[in-house]
N, C-alpha and C positions, 0 to 999 in steps of 0.2 A: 176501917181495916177489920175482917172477920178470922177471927184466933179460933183454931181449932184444936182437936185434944189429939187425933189418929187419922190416918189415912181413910177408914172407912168414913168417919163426919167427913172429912173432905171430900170423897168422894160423893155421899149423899148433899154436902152442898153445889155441887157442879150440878147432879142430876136437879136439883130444885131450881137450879138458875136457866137450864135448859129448858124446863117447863115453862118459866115466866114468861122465856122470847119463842117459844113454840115450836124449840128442837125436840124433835122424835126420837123417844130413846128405847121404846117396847118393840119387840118384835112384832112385825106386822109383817102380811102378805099385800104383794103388791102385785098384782095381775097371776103371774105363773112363779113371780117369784119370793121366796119365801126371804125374809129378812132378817137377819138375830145379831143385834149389837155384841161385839164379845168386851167384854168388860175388865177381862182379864187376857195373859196367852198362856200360855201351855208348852213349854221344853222339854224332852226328853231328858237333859239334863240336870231339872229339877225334881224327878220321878226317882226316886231311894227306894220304892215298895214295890215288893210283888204285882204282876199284873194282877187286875180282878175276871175273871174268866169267867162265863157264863153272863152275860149281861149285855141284852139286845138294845141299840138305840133304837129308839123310835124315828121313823120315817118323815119326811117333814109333811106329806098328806095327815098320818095318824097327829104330830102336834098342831096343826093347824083345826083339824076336828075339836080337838080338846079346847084348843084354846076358843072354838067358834061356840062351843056351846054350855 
């Protein structure tokens, strides 16, 4: 039985068990298509702040560069 302390150790022990049996858990491109595990989701109903405004995502060409070299 593996006792943890927090959600994140559990979480970091999922992704270490993942790796043992050879699930892919990084984002990778795969032909044309870009891939990104979300690890989390995102509500509108848990957003209380201010928008942040000025603030371009990156393209997934420009992450794919970054992440290639």
């Amino acid at each position: 039985m593996l006792l943890t302390v927090d959600s994140l150790e559990k979480f970091n022990k999922l992704l270490d068990a993942c790796k043992r049996i050879g699930v892919e858990t990084n984002p990778m491109v795969v032909g044309a298509l870009g891939i990104i595990p979300l690890f989390s989701w995102y509500h509108e109903s848990f957003d209380k702040e201010k928008d942040i405004t000025g603030y371009r995502i990156p393209s997934l060409e420009m992450v794919t560069i970054l992440l290639n070299s």
